[in-house]
DSSP file (Angstrom, degrees, kcal/mol; ACC not computed):
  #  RESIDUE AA STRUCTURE BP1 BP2  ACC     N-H-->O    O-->H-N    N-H-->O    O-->H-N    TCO  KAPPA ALPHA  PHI   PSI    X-CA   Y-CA   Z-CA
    1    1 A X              0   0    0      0, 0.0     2,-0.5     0, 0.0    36,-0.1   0.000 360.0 360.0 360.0 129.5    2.7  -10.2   13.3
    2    2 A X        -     0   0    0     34,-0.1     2,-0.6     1,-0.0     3,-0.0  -0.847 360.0-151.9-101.2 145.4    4.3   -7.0   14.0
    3    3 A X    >>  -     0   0    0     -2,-0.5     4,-2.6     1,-0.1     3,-0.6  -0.849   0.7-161.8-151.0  80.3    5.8   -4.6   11.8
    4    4 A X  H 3> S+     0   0    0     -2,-0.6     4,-1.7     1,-0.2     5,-0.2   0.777  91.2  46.5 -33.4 -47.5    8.7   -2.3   13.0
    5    5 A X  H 3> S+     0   0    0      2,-0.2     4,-1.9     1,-0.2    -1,-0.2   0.869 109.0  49.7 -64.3 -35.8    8.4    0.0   10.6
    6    6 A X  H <> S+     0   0    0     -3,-0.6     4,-1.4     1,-0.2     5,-0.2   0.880 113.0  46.9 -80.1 -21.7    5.0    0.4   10.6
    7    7 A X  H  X S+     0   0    0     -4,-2.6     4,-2.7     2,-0.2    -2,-0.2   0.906 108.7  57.7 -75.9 -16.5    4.9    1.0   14.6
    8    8 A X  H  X S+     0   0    0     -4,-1.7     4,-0.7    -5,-0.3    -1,-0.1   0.989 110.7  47.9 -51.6 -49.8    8.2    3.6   14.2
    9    9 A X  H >X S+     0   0    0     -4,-1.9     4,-0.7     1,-0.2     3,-0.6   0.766 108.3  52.6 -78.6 -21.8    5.6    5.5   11.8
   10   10 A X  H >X S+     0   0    0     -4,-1.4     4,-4.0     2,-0.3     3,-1.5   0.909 107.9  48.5 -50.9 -70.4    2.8    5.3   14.3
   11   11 A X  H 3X S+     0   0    0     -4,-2.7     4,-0.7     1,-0.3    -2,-0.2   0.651 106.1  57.4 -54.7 -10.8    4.8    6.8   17.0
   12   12 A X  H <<>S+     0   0    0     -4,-0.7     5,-3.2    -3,-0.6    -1,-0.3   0.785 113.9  39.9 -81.3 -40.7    5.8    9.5   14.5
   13   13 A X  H <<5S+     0   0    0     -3,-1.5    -2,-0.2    -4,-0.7    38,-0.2   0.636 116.3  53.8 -94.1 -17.9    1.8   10.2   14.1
   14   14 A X  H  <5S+     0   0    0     -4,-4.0    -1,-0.2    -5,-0.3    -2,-0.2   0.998 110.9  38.7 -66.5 -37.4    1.5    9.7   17.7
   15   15 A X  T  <5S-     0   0    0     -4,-0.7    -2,-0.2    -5,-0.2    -1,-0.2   0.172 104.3-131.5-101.9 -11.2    4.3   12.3   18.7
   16   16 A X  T   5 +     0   0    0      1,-0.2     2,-1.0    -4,-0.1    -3,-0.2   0.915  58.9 152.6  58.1  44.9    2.4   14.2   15.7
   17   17 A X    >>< +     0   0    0     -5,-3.2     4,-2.4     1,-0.2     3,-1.0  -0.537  12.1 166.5-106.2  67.8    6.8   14.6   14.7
   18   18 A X  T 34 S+     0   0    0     -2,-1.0     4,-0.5     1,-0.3    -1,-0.2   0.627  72.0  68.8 -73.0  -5.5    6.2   14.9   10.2
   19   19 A X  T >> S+     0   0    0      2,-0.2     4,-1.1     3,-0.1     3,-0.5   0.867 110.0  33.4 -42.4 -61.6    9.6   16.0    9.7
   20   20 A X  T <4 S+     0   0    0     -3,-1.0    -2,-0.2     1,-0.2     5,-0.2   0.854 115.8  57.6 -78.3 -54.4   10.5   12.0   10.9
   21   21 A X  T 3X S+     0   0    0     -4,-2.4     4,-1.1     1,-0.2    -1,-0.2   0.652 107.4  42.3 -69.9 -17.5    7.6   10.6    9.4
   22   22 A X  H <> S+     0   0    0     -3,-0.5     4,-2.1    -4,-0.5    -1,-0.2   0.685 120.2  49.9 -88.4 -28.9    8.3   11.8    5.7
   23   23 A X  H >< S+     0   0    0     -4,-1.1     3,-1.5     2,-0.2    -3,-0.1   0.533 109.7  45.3 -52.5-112.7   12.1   10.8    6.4
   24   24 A X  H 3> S+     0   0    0      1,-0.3     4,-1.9     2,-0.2    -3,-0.2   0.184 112.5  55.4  29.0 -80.1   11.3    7.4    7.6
   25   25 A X  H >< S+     0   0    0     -4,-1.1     3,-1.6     2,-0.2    -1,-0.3   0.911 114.5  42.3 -15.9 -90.3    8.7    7.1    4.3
   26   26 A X  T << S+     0   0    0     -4,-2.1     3,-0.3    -3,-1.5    -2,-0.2   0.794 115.5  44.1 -37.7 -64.1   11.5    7.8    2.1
   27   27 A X  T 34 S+     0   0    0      1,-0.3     2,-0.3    -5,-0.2    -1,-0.3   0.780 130.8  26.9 -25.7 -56.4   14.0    5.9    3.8
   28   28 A X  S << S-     0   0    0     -4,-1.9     2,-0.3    -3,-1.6    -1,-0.3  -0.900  76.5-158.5-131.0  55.4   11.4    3.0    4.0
   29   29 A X        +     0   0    0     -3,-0.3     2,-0.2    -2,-0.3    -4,-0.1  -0.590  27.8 162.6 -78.0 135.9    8.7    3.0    1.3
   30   30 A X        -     0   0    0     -2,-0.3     2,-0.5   -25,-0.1     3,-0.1  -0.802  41.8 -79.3-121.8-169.2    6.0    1.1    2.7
   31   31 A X        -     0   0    0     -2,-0.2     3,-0.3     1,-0.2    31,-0.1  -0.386  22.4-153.5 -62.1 136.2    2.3    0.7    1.8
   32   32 A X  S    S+     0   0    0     -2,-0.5    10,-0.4     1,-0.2    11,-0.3   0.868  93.8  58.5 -93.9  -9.1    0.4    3.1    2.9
   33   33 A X  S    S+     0   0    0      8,-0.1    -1,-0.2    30,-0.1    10,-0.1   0.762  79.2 137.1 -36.0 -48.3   -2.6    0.8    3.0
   34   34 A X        -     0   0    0     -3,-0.3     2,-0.6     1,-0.1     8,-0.2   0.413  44.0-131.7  35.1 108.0   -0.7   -1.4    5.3
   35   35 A X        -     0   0    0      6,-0.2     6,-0.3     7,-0.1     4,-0.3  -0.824  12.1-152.9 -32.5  42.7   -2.6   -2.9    8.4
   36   36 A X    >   -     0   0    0      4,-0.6     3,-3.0    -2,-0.6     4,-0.5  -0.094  47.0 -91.6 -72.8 155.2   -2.3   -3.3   11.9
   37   37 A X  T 3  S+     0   0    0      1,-0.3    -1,-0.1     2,-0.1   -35,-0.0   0.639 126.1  50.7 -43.0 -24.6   -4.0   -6.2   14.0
   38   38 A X  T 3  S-     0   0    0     31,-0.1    32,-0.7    32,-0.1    33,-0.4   0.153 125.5 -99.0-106.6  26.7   -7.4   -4.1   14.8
   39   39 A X  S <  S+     0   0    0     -3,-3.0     2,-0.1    -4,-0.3    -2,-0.1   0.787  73.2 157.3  81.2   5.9   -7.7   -3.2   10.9
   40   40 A X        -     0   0    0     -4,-0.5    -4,-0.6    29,-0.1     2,-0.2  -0.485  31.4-156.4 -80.0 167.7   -6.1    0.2   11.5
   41   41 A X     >  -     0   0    0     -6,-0.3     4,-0.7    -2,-0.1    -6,-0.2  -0.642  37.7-112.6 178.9 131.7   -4.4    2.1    8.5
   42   42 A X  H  > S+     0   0    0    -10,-0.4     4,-0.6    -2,-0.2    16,-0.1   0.444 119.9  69.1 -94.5  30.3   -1.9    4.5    9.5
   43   43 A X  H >> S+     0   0    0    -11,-0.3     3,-1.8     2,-0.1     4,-1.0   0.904  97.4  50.2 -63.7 -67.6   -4.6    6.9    8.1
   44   44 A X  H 3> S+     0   0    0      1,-0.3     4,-0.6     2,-0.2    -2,-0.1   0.604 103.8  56.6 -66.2 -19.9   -6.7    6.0   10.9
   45   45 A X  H 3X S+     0   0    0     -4,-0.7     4,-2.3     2,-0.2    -1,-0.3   0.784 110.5  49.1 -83.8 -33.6   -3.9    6.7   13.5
   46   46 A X  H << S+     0   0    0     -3,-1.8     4,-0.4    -4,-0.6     9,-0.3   0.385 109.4  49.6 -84.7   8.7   -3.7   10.2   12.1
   47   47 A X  H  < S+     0   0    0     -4,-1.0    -1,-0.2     2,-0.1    -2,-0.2   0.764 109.2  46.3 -93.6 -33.8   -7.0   10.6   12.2
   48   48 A X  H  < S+     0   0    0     -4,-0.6    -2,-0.2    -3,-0.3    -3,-0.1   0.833 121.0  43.9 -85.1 -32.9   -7.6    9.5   15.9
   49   49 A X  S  < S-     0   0    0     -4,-2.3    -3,-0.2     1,-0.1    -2,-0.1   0.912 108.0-133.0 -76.5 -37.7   -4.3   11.8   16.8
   50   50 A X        +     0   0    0     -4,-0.4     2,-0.8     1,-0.3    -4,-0.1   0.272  44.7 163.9 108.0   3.9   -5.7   14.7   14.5
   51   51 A X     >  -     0   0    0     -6,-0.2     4,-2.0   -38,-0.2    -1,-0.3  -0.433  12.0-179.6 -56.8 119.1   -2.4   15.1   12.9
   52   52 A X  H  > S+     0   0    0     -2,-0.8     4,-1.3     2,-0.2     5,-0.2   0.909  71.1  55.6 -61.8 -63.1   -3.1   16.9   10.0
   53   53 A X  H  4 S+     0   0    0      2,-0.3    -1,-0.2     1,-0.3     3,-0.1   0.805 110.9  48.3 -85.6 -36.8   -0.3   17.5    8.3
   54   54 A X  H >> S+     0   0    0      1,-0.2     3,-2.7     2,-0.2     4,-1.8   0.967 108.9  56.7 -46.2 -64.6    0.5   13.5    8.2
   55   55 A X  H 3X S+     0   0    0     -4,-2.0     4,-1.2    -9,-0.3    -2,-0.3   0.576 102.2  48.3 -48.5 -28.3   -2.6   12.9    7.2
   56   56 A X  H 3< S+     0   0    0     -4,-1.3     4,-0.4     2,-0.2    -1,-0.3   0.063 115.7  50.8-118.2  -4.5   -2.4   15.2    4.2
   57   57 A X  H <> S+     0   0    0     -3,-2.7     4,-0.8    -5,-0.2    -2,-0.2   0.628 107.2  50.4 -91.4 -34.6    1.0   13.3    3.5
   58   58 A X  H  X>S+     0   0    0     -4,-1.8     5,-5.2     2,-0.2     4,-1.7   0.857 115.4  42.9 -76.8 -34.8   -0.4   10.0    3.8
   59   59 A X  H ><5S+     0   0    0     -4,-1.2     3,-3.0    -5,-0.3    -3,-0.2   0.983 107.6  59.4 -60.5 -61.7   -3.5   11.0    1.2
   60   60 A X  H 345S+     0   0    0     -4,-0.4    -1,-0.2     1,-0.3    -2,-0.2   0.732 105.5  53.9 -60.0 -22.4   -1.3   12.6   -1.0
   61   61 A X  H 3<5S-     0   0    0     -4,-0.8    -1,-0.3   -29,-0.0    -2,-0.2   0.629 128.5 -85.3-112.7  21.6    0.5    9.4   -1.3
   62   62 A X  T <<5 +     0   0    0     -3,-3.0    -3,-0.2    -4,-1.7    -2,-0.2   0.246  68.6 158.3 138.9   3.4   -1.9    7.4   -2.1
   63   63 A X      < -     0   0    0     -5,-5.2     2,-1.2     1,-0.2    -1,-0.2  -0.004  45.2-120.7 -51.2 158.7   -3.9    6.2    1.3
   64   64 A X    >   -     0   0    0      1,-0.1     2,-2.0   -32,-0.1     3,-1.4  -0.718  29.4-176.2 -91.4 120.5   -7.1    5.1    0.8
   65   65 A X  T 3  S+     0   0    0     -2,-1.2    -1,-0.1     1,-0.2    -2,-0.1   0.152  84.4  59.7 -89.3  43.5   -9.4    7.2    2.9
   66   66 A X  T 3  S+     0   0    0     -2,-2.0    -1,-0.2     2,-0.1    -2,-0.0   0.192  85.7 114.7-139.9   0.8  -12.8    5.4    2.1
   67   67 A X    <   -     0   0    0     -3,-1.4     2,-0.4     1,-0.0     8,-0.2  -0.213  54.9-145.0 -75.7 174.0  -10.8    1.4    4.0
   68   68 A X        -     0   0    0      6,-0.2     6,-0.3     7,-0.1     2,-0.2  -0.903   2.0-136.3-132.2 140.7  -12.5    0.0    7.3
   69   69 A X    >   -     0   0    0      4,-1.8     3,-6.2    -2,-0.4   -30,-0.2  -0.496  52.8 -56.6 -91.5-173.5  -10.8   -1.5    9.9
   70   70 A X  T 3  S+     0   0    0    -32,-0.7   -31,-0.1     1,-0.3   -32,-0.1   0.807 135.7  46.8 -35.0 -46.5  -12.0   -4.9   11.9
   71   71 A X  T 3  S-     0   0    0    -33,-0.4    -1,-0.3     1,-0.1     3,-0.1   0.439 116.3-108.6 -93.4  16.3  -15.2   -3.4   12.8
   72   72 A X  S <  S+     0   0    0     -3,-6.2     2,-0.2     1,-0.2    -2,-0.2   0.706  74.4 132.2  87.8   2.7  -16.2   -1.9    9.7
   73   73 A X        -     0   0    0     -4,-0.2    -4,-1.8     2,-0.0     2,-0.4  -0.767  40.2-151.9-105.2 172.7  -15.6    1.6   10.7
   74   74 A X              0   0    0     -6,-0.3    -6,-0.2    -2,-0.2    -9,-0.1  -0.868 360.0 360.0-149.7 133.0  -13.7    4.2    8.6
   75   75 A X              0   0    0     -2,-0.4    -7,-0.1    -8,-0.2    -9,-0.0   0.524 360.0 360.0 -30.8 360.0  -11.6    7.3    9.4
């Protein structure tokens, strides 16, 4: 099933835009644990884009940075 909110925030880590992605959050709390079909996190999307500065929003609010997706591998 897919999850508007969570692809909006994806495209925010895609577009590396964290001005939009801490609105959006606020606006919108969701889990930051949260899923996508391949077991991705959107930790794990800011980790493959290398935004930093997302990433360091998403820790700080709680992600877990230790989770696996579908294949067992880990940010």
């Amino acid at each position: 099933m897919k999850n508007p909110l969570f692809e909006n925030l994806v495209a925010c880590i895609v577009n590396n835009n964290s001005n939009k992605f801490s609105e959006i959050l606020k606006k919108n709390p969701i889990d930051l644990n949260s899923k996508d079909g391949k077991g991705w996190t959107l930790l794990h999307y800011a980790a493959q884009y290398l935004t930093v500065e997302i990433g360091q929003i998403l820790i700080s609010g709680g992600a877990d940075v230790n989770t696996k997706d579908n294949f067992g591998n880990n940010i």
